[in-house]
VOMIPA-799274 format. One record per residue (C-alpha): residue number from 1; chain; x, y, z. Coordinates in steps of 0.5 Angstrom, whole numbers. Layout:
residues N
<r n="NUM" chain="A" x="X" y="Y" z="Z"/>
...
end
This chain:
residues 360
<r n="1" chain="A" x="0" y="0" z="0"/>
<r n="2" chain="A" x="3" y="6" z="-2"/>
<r n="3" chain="A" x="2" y="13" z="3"/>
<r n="4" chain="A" x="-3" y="15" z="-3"/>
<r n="5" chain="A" x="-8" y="11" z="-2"/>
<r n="6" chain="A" x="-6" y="5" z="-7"/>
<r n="7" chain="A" x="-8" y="-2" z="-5"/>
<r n="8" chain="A" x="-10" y="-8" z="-7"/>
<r n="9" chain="A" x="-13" y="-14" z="-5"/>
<r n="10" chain="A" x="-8" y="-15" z="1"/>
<r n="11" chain="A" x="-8" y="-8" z="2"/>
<r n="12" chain="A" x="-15" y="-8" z="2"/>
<r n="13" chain="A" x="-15" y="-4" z="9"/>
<r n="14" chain="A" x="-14" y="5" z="6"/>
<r n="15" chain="A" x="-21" y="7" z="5"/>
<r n="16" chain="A" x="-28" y="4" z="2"/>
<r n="17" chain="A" x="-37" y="6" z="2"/>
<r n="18" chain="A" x="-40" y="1" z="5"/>
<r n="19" chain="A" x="-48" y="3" z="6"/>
<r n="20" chain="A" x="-49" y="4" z="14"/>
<r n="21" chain="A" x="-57" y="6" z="15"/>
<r n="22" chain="A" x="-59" y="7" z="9"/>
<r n="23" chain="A" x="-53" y="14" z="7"/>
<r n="24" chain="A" x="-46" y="12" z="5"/>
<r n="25" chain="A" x="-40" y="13" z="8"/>
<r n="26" chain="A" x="-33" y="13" z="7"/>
<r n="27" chain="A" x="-31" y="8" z="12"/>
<r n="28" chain="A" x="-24" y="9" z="11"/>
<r n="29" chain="A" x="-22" y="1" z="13"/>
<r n="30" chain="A" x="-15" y="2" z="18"/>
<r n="31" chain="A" x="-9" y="2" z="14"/>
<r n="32" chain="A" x="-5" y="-4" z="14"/>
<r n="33" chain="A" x="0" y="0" z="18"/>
<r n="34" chain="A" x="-4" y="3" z="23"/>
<r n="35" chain="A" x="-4" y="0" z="30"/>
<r n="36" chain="A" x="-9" y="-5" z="31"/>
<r n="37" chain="A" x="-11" y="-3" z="39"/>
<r n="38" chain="A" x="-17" y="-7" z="41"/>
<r n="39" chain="A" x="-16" y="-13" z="35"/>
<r n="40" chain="A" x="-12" y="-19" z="37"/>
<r n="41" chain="A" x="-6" y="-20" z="35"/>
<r n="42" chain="A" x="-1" y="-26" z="30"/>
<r n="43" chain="A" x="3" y="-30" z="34"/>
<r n="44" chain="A" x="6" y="-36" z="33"/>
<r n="45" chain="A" x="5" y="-42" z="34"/>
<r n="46" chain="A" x="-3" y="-42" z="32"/>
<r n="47" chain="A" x="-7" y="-49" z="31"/>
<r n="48" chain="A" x="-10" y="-49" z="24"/>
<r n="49" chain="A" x="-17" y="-52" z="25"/>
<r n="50" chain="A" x="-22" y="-54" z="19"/>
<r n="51" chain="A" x="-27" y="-52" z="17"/>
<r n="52" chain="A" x="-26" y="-46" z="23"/>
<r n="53" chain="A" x="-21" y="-42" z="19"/>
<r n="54" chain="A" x="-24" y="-44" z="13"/>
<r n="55" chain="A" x="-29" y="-38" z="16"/>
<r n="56" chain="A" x="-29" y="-31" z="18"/>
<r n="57" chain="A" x="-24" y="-28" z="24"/>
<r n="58" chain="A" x="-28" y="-22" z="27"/>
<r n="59" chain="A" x="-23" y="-22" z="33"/>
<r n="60" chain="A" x="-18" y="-20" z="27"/>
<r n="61" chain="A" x="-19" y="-13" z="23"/>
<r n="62" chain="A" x="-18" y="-16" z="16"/>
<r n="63" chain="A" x="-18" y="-23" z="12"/>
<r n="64" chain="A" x="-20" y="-25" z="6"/>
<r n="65" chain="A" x="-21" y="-31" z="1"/>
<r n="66" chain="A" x="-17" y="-30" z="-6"/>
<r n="67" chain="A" x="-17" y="-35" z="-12"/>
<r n="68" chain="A" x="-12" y="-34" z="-19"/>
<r n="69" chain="A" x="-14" y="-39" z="-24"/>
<r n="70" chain="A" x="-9" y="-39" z="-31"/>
<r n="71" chain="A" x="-12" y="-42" z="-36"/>
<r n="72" chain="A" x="-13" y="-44" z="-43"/>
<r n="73" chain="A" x="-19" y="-45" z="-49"/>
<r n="74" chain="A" x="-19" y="-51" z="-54"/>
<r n="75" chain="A" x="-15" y="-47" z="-58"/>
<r n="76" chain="A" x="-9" y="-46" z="-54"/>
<r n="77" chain="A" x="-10" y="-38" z="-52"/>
<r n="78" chain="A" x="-9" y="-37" z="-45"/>
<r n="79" chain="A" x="-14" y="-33" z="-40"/>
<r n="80" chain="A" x="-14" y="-31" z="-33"/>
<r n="81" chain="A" x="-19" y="-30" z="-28"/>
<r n="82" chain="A" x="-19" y="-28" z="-21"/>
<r n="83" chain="A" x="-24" y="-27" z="-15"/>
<r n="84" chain="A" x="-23" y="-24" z="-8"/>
<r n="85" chain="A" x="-27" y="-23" z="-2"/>
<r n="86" chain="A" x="-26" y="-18" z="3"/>
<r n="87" chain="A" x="-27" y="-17" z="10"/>
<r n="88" chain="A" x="-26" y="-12" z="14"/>
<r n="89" chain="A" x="-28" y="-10" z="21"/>
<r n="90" chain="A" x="-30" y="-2" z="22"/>
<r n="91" chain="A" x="-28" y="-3" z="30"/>
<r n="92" chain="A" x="-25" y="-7" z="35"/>
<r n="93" chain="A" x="-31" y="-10" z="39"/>
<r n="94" chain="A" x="-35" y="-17" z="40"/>
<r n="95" chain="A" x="-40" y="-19" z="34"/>
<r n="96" chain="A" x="-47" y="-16" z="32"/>
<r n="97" chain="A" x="-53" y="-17" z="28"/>
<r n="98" chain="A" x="-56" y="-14" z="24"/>
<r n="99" chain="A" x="-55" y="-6" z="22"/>
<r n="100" chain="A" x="-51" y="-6" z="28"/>
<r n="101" chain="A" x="-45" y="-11" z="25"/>
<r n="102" chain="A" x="-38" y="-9" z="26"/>
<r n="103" chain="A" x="-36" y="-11" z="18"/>
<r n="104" chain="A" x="-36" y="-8" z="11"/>
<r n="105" chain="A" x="-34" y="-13" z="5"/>
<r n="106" chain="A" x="-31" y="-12" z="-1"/>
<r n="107" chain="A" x="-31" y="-17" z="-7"/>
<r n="108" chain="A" x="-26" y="-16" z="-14"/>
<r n="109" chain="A" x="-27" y="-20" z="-20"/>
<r n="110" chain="A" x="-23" y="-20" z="-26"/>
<r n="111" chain="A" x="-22" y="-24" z="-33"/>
<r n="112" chain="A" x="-15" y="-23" z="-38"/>
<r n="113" chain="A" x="-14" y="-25" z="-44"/>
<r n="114" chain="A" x="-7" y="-22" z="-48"/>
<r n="115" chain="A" x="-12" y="-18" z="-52"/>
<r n="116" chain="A" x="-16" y="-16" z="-46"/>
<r n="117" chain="A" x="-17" y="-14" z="-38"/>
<r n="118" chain="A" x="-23" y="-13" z="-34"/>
<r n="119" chain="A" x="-25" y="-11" z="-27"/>
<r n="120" chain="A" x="-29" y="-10" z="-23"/>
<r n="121" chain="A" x="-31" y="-10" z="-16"/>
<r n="122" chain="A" x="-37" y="-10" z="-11"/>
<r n="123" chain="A" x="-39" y="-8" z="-4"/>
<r n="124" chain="A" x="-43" y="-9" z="2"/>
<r n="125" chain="A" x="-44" y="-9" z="9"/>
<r n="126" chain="A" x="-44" y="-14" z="15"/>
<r n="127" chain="A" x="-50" y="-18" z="19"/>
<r n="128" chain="A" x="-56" y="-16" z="14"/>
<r n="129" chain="A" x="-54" y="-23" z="8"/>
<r n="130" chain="A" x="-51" y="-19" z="3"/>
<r n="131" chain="A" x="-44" y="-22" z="5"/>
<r n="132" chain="A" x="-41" y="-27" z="9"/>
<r n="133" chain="A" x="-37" y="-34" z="9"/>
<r n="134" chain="A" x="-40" y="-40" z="13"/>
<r n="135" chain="A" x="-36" y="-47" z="14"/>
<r n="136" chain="A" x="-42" y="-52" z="14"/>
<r n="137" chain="A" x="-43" y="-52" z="8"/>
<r n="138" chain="A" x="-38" y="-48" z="6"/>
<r n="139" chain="A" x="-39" y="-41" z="1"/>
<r n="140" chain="A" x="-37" y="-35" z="2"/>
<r n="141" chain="A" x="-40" y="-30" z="-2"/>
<r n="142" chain="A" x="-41" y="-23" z="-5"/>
<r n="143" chain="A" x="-49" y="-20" z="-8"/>
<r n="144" chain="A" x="-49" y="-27" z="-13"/>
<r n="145" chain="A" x="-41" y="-29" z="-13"/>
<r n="146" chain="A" x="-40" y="-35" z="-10"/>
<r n="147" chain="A" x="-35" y="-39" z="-8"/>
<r n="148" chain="A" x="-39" y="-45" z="-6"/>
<r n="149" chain="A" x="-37" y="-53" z="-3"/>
<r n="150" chain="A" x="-39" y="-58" z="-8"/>
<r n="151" chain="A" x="-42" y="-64" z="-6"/>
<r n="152" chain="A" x="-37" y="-69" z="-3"/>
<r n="153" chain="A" x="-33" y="-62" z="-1"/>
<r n="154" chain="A" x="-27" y="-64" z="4"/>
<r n="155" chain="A" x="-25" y="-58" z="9"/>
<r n="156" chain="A" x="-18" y="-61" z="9"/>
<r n="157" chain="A" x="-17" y="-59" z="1"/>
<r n="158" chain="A" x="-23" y="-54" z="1"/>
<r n="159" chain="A" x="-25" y="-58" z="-5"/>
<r n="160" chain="A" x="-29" y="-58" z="-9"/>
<r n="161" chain="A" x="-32" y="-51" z="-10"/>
<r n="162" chain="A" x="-35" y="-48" z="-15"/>
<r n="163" chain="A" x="-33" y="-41" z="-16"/>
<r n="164" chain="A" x="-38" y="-35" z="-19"/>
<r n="165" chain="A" x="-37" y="-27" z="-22"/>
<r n="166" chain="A" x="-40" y="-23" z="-26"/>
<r n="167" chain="A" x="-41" y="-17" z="-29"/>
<r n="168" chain="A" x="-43" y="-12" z="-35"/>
<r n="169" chain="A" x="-38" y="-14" z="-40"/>
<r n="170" chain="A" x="-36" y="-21" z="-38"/>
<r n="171" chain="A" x="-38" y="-27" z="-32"/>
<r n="172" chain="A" x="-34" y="-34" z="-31"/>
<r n="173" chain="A" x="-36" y="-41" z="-28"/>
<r n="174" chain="A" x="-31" y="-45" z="-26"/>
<r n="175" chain="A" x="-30" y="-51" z="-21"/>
<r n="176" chain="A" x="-24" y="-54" z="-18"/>
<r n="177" chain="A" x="-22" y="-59" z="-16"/>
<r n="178" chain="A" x="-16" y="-61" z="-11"/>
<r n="179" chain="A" x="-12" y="-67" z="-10"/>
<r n="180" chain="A" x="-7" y="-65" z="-4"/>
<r n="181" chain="A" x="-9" y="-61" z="2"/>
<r n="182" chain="A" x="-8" y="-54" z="3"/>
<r n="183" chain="A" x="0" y="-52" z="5"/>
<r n="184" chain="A" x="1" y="-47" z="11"/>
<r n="185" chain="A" x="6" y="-41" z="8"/>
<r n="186" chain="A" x="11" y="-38" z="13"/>
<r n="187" chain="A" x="13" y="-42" z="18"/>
<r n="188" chain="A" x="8" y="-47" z="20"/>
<r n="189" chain="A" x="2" y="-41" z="18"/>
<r n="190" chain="A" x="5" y="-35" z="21"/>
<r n="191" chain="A" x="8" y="-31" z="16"/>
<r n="192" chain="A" x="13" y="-24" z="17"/>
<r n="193" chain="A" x="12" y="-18" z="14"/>
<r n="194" chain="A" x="16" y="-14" z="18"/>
<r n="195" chain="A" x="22" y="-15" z="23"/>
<r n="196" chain="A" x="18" y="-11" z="28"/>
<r n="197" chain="A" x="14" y="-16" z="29"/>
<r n="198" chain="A" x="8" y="-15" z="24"/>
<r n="199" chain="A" x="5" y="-21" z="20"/>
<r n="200" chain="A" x="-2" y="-25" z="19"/>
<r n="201" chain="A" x="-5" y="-32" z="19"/>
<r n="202" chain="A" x="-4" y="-35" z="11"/>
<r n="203" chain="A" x="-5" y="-42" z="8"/>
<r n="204" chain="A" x="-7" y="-43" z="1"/>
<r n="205" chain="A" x="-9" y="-49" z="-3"/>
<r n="206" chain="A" x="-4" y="-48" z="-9"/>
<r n="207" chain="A" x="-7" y="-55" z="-12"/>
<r n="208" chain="A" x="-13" y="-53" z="-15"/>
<r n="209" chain="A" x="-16" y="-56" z="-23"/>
<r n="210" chain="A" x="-20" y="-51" z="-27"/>
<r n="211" chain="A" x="-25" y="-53" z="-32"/>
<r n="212" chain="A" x="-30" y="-48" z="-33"/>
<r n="213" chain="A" x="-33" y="-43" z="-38"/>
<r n="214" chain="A" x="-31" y="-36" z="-39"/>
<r n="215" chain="A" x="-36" y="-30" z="-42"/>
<r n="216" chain="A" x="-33" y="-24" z="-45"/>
<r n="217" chain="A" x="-38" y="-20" z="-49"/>
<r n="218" chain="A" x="-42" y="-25" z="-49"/>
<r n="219" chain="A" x="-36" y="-29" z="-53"/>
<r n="220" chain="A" x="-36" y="-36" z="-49"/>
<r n="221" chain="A" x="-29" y="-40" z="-48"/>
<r n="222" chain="A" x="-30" y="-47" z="-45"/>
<r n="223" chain="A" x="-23" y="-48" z="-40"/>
<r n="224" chain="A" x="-19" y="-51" z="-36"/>
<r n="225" chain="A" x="-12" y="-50" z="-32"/>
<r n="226" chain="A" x="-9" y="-49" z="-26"/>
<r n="227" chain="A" x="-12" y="-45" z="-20"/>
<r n="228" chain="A" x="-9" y="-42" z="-13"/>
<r n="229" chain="A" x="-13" y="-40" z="-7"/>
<r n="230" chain="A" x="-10" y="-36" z="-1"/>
<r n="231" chain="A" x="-13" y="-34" z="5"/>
<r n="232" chain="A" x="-9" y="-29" z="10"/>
<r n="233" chain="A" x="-12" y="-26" z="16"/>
<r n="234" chain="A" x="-9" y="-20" z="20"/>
<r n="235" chain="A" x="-10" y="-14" z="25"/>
<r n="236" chain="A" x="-3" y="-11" z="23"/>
<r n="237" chain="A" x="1" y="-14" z="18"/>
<r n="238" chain="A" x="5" y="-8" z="15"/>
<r n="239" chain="A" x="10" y="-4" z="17"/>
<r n="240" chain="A" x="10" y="5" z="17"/>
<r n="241" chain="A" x="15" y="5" z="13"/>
<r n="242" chain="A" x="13" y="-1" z="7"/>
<r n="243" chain="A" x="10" y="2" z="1"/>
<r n="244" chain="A" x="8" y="-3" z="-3"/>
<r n="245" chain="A" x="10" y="-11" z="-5"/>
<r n="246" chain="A" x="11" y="-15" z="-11"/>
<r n="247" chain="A" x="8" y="-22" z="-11"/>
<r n="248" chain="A" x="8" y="-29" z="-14"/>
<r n="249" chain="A" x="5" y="-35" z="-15"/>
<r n="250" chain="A" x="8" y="-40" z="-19"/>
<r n="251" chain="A" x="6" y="-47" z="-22"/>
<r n="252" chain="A" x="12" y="-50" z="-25"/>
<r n="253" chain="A" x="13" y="-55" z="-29"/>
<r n="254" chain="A" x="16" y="-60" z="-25"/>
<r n="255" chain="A" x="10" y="-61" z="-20"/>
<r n="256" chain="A" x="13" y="-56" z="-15"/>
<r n="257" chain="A" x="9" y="-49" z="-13"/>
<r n="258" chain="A" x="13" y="-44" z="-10"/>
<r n="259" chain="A" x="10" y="-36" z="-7"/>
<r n="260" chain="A" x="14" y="-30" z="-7"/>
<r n="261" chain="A" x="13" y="-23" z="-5"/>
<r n="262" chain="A" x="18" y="-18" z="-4"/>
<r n="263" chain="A" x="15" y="-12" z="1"/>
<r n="264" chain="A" x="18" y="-5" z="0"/>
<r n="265" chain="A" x="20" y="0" z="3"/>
<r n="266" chain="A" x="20" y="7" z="3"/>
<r n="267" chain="A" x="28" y="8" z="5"/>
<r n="268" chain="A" x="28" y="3" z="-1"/>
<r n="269" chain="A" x="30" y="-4" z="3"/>
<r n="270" chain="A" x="27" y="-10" z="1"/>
<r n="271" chain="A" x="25" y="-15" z="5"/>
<r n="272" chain="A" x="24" y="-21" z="1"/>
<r n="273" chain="A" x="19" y="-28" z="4"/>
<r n="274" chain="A" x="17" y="-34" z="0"/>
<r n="275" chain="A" x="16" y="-42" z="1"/>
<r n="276" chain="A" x="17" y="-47" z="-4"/>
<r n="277" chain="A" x="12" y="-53" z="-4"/>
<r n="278" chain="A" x="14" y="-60" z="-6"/>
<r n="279" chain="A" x="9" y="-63" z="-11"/>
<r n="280" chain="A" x="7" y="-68" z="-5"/>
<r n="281" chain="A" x="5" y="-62" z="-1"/>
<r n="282" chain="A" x="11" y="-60" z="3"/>
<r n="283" chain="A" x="12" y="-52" z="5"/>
<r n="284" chain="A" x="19" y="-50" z="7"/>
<r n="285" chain="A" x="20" y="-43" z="9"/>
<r n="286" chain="A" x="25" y="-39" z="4"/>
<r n="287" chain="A" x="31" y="-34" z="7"/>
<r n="288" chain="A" x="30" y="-28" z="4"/>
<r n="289" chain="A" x="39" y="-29" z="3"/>
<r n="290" chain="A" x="37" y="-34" z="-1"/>
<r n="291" chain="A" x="32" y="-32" z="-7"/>
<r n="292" chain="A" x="33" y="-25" z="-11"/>
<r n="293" chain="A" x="27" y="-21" z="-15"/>
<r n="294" chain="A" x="29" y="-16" z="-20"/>
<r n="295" chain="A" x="25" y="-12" z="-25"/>
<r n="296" chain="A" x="26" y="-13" z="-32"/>
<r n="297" chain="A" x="21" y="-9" z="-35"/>
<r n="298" chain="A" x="16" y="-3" z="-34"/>
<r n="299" chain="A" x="9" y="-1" z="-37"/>
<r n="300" chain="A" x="7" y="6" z="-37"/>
<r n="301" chain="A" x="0" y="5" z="-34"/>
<r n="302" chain="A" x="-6" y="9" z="-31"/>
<r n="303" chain="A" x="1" y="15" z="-30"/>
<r n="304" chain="A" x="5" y="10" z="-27"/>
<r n="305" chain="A" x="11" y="5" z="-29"/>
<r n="306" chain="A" x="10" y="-2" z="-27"/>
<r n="307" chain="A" x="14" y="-7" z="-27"/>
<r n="308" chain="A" x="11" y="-12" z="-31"/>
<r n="309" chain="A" x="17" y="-17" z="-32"/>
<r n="310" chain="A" x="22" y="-20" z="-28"/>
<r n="311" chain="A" x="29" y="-25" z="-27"/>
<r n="312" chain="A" x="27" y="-28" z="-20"/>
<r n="313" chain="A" x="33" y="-34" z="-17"/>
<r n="314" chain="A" x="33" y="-39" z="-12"/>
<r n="315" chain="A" x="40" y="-42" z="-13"/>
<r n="316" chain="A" x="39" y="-46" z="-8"/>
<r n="317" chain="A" x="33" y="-49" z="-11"/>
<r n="318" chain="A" x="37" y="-49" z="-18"/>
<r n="319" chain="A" x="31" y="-44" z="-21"/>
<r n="320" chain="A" x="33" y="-38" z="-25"/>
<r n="321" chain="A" x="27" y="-35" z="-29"/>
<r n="322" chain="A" x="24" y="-29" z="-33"/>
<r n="323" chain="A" x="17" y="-28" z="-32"/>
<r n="324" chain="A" x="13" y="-24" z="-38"/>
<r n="325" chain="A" x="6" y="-23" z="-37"/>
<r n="326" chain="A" x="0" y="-25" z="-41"/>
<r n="327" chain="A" x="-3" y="-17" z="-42"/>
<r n="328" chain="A" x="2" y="-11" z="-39"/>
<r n="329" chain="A" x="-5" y="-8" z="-39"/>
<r n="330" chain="A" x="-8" y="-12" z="-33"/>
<r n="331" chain="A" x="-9" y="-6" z="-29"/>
<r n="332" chain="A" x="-15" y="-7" z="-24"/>
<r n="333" chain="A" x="-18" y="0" z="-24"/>
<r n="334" chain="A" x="-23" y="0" z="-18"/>
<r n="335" chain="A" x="-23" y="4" z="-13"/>
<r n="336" chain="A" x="-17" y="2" z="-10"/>
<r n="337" chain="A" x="-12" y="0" z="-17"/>
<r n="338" chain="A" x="-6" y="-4" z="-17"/>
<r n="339" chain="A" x="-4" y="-8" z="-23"/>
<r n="340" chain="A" x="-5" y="-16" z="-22"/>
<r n="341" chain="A" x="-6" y="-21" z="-27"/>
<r n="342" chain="A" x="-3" y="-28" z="-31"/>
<r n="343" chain="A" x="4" y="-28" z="-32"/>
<r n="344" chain="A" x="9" y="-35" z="-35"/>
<r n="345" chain="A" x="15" y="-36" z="-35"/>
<r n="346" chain="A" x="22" y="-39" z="-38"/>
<r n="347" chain="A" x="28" y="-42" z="-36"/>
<r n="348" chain="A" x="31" y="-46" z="-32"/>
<r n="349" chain="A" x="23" y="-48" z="-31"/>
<r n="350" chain="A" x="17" y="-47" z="-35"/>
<r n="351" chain="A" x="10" y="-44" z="-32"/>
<r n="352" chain="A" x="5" y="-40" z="-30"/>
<r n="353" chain="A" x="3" y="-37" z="-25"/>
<r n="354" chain="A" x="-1" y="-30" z="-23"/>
<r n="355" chain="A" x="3" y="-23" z="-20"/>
<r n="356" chain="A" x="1" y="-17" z="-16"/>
<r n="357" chain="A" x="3" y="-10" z="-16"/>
<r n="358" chain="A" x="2" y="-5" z="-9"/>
<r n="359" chain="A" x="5" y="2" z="-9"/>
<r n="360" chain="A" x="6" y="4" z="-16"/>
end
């Protein structure tokens, strides 16, 4: 999140409109670096629990449930999709029904194809059925996009789920399937953003297969690919001095999945986190002395310039690659903008994957 205001699905928490009493209302939703008195806080050494934490947190100020999906038609052309929900609590304190309800919800959906990108986002308030996860069954939902179990659902692989947007100029239907559990990123779930203690929860199920349908201006695709789900919660997890982060989620072609994110900060340091998931589901924490990211291309975009391409190593892993997106153009332009969408990549491996840019 850059000091403008800039944000993006992780930094969900600068500012939205929620409908509170029938007026609308710029909740300003706590900055990611704001002090988070009243909320709890992210320690390590957390259980996991599911289908519990598949669910809301409303002890903690901000979550959200995130899917990417890389895809292709029966032609080989490649398409992206993404689907977000978030939560946000207005102000510490137990939970409440009804118009009293502490929370705000805001959902972004978005296609890519080389040729094209479109966004959209949605809002809504807390305790009055318009947003809301449940567990058993499980959904999480937004107005009428949907992440919904499916029958035979498993809480250990949040599988299978049907996964649902729509909007003026283009809609998806997608399921997807796991074979694997979901892998805890960081160390064991806890996940560091700063060396001043801040951090969140976060787990993801990298796993995922895709079939499904896209429609863009009424142009259907049938397609299929890969998926990854995220799912981070937190009271506090950016420093005051961080402006920004560059994230990566990869599927290799060796079976291996590998997220990386590099957050910014306004001295320019880096600070570089990352875990390396085996094919069979084992998560090992990288060292940020062991992996580098750099940019190897800009794209001038909404007055800003993106970097767009990049060289990222894990010599240790024996990976050296350069990443190269679907559409340089894949600008998310909703209230709150940031760049995100499908990339590839070549090298000492081959790939897909999905990249976000915060704080351009």
């Amino acid at each position: 999140m850059s000091a403008s205001g800039k944000i993006s699905r992780r930094a969900f928490a600068g500012g939205a409109l929620a409908l509170l009493g029938g007026r609308a209302f710029a909740q300003g939703f706590a900055g990611l670096s704001e002090t988070a008195d009243g909320y709890a806080a992210v320690v390590p050494g957390k259980r996991f629990v599911f289908p519990a934490d598949h669910g809301p947190h409303p002890e903690f100020r901000i979550e959200w449930w995130y899917v990417t999906a890389n895809l292709k038609d029966a032609a080989g052309a490649a398409y992206g999709a993404q689907w977000t929900l978030f939560r946000q609590a207005t102000q510490p304190g137990p939970a409440l029904e009804g118009w009293a309800n502490r929370n705000a919800w805001m959902g972004h959906a978005a296609v890519t194809r080389a040729d094209t990108h479109r966004s959209t986002e949605t809002f809504a308030r807390g305790g009055v059925g318009q947003a809301g996860v449940e567990t058993a069954p499980f959904q999480a939902w937004i107005d009428n996009w949907r992440m919904r179990g499916l029958d035979a659902f498993d809480a250990d692989h949040v599988a299978p789920v049907e996964l649902t947007a729509s909007s003026t100029d283009f809609s998806y239907s997608l399921r997807l399937d796991a074979d694997r559990p979901l892998v805890l990123q960081g160390d064991a779930g806890f996940s560091r953003k700063s060396d001043r203690g801040q951090a969140s929860y976060y787990y993801s199920q990298p796993f995922f297969k895709a079939a499904g349908r896209i429609v863009i201006d009424d142009k259907p695709a049938d397609v299929t690919g890969l998926a990854w789900m995220d799912r981070e919660w937190s009271s506090q997890p950016l420093a005051s001095d961080q402006s920004g982060w560059d994230w990566f989620s990869l599927h290799l072609d060796t079976g291996e999945k590998l997220m990386l994110y590099r957050l910014r900060q306004k001295d320019g340091a880096n600070n570089l986190f990352g875990n390396f998931i085996t094919p069979d589901g084992r998560s090992v924490e990288i060292a940020a002395a062991d992996n580098s990211m750099t940019p190897t291309s800009f794209t001038d975009i909404a007055g800003r310039k993106v970097p767009t391409a990049w060289r990222v190593a894990i010599p240790a892993r024996g990976l050296n690659i350069e990443t190269v997106p679907l559409n340089p153009k894949s600008w998310m332009s909703t209230g709150f903008a940031y760049w995100e969408g499908p990339i590839s990549f070549t090298g000492s491996h081959r790939g897909v994957g999905y990249l976000e840019l915060t704080g351009y």
